[in-house]
C-alpha positions in Angstrom: 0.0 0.0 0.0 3.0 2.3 0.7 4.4 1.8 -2.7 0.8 2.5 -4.3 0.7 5.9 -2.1 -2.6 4.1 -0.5 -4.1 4.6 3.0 -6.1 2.6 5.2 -9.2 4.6 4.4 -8.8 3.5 0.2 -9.2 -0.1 0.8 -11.6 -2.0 -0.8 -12.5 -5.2 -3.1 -10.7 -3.8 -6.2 -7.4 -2.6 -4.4 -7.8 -6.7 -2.8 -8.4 -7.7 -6.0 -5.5 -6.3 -7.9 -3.1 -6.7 -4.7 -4.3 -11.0 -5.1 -3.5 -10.7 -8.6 0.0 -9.6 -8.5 0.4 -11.6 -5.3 -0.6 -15.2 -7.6 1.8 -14.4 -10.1 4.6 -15.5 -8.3 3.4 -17.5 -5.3 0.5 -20.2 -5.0 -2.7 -19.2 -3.8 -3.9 -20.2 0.2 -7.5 -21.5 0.5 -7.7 -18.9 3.8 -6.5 -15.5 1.7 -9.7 -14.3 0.4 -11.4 -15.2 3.6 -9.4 -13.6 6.0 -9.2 -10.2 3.8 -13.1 -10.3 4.0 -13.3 -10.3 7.3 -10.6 -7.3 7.8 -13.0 -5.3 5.5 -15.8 -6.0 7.1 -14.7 -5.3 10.7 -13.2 -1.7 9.2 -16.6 -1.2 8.0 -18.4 -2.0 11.0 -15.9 0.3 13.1 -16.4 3.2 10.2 -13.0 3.1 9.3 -13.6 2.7 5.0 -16.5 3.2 3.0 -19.7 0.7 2.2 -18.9 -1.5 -0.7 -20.0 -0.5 -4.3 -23.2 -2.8 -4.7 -22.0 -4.1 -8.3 -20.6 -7.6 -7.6 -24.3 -9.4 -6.9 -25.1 -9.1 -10.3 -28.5 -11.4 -11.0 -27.3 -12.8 -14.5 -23.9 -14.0 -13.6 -25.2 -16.0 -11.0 -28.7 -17.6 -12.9 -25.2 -18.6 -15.2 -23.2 -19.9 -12.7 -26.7 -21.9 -11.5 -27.0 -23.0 -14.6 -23.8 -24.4 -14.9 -24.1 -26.1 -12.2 -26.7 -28.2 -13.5 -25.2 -28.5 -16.7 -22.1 -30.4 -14.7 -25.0 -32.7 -12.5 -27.1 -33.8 -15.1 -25.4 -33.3 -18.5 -21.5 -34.3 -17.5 -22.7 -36.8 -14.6 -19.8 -35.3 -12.0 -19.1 -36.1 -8.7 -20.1 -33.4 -6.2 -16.1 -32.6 -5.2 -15.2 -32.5 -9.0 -18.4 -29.8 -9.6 -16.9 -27.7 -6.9 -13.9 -27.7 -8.4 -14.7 -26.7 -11.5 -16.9 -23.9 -10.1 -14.3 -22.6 -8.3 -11.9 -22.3 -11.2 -14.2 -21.0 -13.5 -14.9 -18.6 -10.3 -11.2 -17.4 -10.4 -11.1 -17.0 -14.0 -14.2 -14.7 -14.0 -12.4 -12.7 -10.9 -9.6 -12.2 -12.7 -10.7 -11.4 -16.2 -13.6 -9.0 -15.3 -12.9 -8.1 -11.5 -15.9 -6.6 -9.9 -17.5 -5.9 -13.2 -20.3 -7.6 -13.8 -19.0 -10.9 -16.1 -19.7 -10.6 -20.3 -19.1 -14.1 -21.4 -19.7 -12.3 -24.5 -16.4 -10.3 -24.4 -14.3 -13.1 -24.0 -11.8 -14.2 -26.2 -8.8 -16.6 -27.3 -6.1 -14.4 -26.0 -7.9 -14.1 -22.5 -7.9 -17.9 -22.4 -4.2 -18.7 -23.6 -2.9 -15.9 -21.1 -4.4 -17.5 -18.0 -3.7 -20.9 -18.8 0.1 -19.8 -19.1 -0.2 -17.8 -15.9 -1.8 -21.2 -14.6 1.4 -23.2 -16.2 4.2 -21.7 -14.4 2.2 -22.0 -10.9 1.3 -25.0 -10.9 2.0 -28.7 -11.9 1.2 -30.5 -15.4 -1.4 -32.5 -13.7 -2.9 -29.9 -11.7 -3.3 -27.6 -15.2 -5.0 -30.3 -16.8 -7.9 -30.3 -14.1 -7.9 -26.4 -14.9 -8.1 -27.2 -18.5 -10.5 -29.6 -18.3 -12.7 -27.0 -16.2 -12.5 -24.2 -18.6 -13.7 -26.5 -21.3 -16.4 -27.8 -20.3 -17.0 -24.1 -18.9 -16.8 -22.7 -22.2 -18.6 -25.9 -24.1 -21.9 -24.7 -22.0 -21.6 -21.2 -22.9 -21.7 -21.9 -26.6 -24.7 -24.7 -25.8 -26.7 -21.5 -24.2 -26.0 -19.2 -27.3 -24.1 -17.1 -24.7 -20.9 -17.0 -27.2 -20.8 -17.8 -30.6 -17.1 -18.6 -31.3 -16.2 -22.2 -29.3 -13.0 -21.2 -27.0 -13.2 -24.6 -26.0 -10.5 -24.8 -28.8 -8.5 -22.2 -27.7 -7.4 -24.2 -24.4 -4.3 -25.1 -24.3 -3.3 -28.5 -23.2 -0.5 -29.1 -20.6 2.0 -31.9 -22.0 1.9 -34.9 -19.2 3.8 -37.9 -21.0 2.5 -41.1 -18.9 5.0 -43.0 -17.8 7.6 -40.6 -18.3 9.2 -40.4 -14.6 9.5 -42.4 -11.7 7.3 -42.1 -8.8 8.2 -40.1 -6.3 8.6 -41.9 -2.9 10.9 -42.0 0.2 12.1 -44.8 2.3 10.9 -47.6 4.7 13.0 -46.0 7.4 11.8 -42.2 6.2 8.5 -42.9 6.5 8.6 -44.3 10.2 11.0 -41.1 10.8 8.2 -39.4 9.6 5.5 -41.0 11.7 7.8 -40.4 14.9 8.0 -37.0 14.7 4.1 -36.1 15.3 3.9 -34.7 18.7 0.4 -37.2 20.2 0.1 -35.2 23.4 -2.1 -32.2 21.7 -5.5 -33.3 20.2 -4.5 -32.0 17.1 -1.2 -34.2 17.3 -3.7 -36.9 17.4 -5.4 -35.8 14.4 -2.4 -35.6 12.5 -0.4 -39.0 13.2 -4.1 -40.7 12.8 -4.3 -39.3 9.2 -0.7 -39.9 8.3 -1.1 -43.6 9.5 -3.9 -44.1 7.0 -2.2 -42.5 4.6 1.0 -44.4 4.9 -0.5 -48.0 6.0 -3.2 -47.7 3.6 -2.5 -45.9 1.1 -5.7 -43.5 0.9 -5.9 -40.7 -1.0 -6.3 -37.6 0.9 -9.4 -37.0 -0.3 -10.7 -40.5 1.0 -9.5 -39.7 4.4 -11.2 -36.2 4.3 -14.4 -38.1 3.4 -14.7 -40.9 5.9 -17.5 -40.8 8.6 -17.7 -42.5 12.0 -20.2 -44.7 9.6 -17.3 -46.1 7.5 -15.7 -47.3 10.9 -16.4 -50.9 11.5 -14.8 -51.8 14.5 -16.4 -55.1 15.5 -15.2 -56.6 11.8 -11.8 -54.6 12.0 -12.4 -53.0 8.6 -12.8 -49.6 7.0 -14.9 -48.6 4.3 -13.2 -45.9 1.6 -15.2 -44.3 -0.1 -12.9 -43.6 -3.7 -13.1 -42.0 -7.1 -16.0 -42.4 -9.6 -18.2 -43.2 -6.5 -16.6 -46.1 -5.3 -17.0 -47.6 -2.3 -14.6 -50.6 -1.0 -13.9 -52.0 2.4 -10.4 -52.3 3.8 -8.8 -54.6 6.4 -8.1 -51.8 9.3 -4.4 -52.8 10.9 -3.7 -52.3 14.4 -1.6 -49.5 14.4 -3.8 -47.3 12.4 -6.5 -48.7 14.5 -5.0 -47.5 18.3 -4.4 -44.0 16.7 -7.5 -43.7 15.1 -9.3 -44.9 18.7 -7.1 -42.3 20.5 -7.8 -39.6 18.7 -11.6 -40.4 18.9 -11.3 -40.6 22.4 -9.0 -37.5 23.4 -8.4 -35.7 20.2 -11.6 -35.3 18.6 -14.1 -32.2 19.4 -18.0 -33.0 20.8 -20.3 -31.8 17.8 -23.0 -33.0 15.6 -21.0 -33.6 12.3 -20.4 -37.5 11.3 -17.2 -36.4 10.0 -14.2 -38.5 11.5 -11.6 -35.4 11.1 -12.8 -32.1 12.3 -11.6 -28.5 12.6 -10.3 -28.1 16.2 -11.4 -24.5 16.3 -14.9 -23.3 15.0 -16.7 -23.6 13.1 -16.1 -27.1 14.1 -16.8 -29.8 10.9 -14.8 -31.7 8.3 -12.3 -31.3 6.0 -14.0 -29.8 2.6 -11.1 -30.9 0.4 -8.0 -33.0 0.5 -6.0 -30.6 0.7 -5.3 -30.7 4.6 -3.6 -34.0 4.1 -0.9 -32.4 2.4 -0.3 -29.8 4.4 -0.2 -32.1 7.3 2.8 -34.4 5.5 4.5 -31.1 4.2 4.8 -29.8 7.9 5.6 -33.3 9.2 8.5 -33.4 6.2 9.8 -29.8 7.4 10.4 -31.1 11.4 12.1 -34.2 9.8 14.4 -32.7 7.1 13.8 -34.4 4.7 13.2 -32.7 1.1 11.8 -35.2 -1.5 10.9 -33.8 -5.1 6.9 -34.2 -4.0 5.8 -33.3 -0.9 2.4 -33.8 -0.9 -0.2 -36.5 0.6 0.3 -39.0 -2.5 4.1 -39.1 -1.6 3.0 -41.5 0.8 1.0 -43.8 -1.8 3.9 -44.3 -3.9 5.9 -44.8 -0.6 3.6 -47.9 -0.1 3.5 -49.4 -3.1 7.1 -49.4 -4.1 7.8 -51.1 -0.8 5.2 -53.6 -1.3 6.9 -54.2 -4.6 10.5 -54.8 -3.5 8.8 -57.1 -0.9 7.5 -59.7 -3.6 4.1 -58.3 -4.2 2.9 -58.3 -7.8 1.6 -55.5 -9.9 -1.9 -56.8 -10.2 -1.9 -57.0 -6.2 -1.1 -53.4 -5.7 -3.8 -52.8 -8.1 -6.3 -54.7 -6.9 -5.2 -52.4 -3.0 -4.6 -49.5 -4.5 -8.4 -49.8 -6.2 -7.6 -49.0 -9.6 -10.2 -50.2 -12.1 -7.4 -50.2 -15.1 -4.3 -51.9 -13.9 -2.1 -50.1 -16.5 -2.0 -47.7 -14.0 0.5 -49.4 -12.5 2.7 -49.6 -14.9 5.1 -47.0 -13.7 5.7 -48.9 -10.6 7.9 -51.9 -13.1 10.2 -48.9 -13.9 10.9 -49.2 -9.8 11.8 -53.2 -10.4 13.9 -52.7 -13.4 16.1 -50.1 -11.7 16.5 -52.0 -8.5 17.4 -55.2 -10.8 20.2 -53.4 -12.8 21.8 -51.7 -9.6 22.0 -55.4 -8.5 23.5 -56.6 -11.6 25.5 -53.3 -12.4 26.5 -52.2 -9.0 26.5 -55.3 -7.4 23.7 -54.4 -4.0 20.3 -53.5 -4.0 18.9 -50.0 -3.8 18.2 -48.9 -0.4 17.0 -45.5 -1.3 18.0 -44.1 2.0 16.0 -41.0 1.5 18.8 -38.3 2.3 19.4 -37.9 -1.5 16.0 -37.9 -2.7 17.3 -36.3 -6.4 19.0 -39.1 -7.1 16.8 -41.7 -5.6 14.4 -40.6 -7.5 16.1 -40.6 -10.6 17.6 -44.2 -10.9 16.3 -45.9 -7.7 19.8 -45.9 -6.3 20.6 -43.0 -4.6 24.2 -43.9 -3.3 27.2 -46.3 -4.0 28.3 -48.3 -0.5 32.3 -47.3 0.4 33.0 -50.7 -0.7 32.1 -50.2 -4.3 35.0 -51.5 -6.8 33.4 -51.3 -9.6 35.2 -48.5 -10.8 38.6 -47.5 -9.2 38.0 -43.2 -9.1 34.6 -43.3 -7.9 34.3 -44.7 -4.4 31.6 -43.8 -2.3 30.6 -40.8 -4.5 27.0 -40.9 -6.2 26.2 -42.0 -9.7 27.6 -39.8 -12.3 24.3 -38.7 -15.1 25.8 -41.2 -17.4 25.3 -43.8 -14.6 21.8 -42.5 -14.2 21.0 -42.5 -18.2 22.4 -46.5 -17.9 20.0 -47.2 -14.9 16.8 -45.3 -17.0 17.5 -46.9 -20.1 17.8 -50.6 -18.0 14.4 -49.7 -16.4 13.4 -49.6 -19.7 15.1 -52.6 -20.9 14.1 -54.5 -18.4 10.3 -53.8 -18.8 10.5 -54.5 -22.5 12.3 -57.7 -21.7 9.9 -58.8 -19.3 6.7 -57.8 -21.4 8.6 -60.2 -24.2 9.2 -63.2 -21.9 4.8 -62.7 -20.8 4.0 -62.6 -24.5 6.3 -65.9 -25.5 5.3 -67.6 -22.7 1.5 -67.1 -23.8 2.8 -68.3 -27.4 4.1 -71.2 -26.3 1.0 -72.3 -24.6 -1.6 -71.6 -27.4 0.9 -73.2 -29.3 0.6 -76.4 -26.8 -2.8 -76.5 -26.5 -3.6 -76.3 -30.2 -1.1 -79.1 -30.6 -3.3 -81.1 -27.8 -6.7 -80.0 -29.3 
């Protein structure tokens, strides 16, 4: 405000409005920003400090559109209630940002509008997470043209992100991380109960942290010792509950969790007291949890976790179609990525002569060829020692992933050759 020559007395929406939009070029936004700017405007109002607001932003027609919408997504699209918000909300910040407190003209939109926020989009966020903006805007776009409220289809004009499946690792951390991890929640607060009872699910069960947002004391069912996870696409599935992730589940029910009438299982320890609207509070909670250990992996969200799981499940024996069939995914090529895990650990054998223990302290590199470090011992090469794999070492450990899956895919589909031809030769 000091550099814009303002005073306390000039604020208002726009001045918010243009100081959010600067503000979101170069840092993420926080789902608490907007709210707790409201609530400093209104209490200056109420003590007289700055003037009424200009009554211009209820405007009737933008929201009979945004209504409208709405049903569009329910009955036309067939969404799920979290994806519908979502795409409100996007379409919300688009609006915001294109017309500000002006009353929105879906009429005045055009290609360069689009393109410009999607590339402002681009360099905040993730390939993954620009997609779900896309898709958003799209379908945002495909209505207006289906209600003769624009005649040119910007649909088109939305760029998409490039995400190559397939094209990187997953990101995960250590066994021994992991429990480090675990350790370092503080239980003797209730919300230090909260926390290690939502990291527990998310590292012993692998839930998505918008399935451990959604559960209810309903989906608790002590007596068979299972859980019920309610998933993507409506799914529901039921889940052996382990012991571990049943005591700190118990003890934050019975000294963590707030007295109030929602049949959420996590709640809000301050008011308004109910549950999680989205996922993102798992993340936050295994970000902060990664900050008090140290450790710095490439992803630091709730899904880190997930990956965590599965690639120890499959250095322990367990098969693709098994992690599939836990994870919950309805096509199994999902896992696919997870074989680029096995072929990396089976050339470090072969190449470097141990196993890769990803130790989690070099998560760069652990990440890039499944073997973060060579042991002291290593004689492989006489001027290298202990010191980590050189990028031509890490290009020989991608390509044998590669190799490796190829190979195996090969063996499958000769193995199936030679049966047919067996049993044709029986028949």
């Amino acid at each position: 405000m000091q550099q814009q020559g303002l005073t306390i007395t000039d604020l208002a929406e726009l001045p918010v409005h243009t100081f959010f939009q600067n503000r979101y070029q170069i840092r993420r936004p926080h789902r608490d920003d907007q709210a707790i700017l409201k609530k400093l405007l209104a209490y200056l109002r109420t003590e007289g400090i700055i003037a009424a607001p200009v009554k211009a932003i209820g405007d009737p027609a933008y929201t009979s559109m945004v209504q409208a919408f709405q049903q569009y997504l329910v009955y036309q699209c067939n969404l799920a209630p979290s994806t519908i918000q979502y795409y409100l909300n996007t379409v919300g910040r688009f609006l915001n940002q294109r017309f500000g407190i002006q009353p929105p003209n879906p009429d005045a939109l055009c290609a360069q509008d689009v393109t410009g926020y999607m590339l402002q989009q681009a360099r905040r966020y993730s390939a993954g997470q620009t997609q779900l903006i896309a898709s958003a805007l799209r379908s945002f776009f495909r209505f207006l043209l289906q209600q003769a409220l624009i005649t040119t289809d910007l649909a088109q004009c939305v760029p998409t992100p490039a995400r190559r499946r397939l094209s990187a690792l997953p990101k995960f951390i250590s066994a021994d991380d992991v429990e480090c991890l675990l350790h370092s929640i503080e239980q003797k607060t209730p919300e230090g109960r909260r926390h290690y009872a939502i990291l527990q699910l998310l590292a012993r069960l692998g839930l998505r942290a918008s399935e451990v947002a959604a559960l209810t004391l309903n989906d608790l069912a002590w007596d068979a010792g299972e859980i019920i996870v309610r998933g993507k696409g409506r799914r529901c599935d039921r889940l052996p509950l382990p012991d571990e992730v049943d005591q700190a589940l118990a003890n934050y029910l019975r000294d963590g969790r707030p007295s109030c009438s929602t049949r959420c299982v996590f709640v809000r320890p301050r008011a308004p007291q109910r549950g999680f609207v989205y996922g993102e509070a798992g993340g936050t909670i295994v970000r902060h949890a990664l900050e008090r250990t140290g450790l710095n992996p490439a992803h630091k969200g709730a899904h880190l976790l997930r990956h965590s799981l599965a690639t120890r499940l499959l250095r322990k024996g367990a098969s693709l179609a098994e992690i599939g069939e836990l994870w919950r995914h309805r096509d199994l090529n999902t896992e696919q990525i997870y074989a680029k895990v096995a072929g990396s650990r089976y050339f470090c054998e072969s190449f470097y002569g141990h196993p890769c223990p990803t130790s989690g302290k070099d998560h760069a590199t652990a990440n890039a060829c499944g073997c973060p470090s060579r042991p002291a011992s290593f004689a492989g090469h006489p001027t290298r020692g202990a010191q980590h794999h050189s990028r031509n070492d890490s290009t020989r450990c991608r390509k044998a992933c590669i190799f490796t899956t190829l190979r195996s895919v090969k063996t499958h589909a000769l193995s199936l050759l030679g049966t047919t031809r067996l049993l044709s030769r029986s028949g």
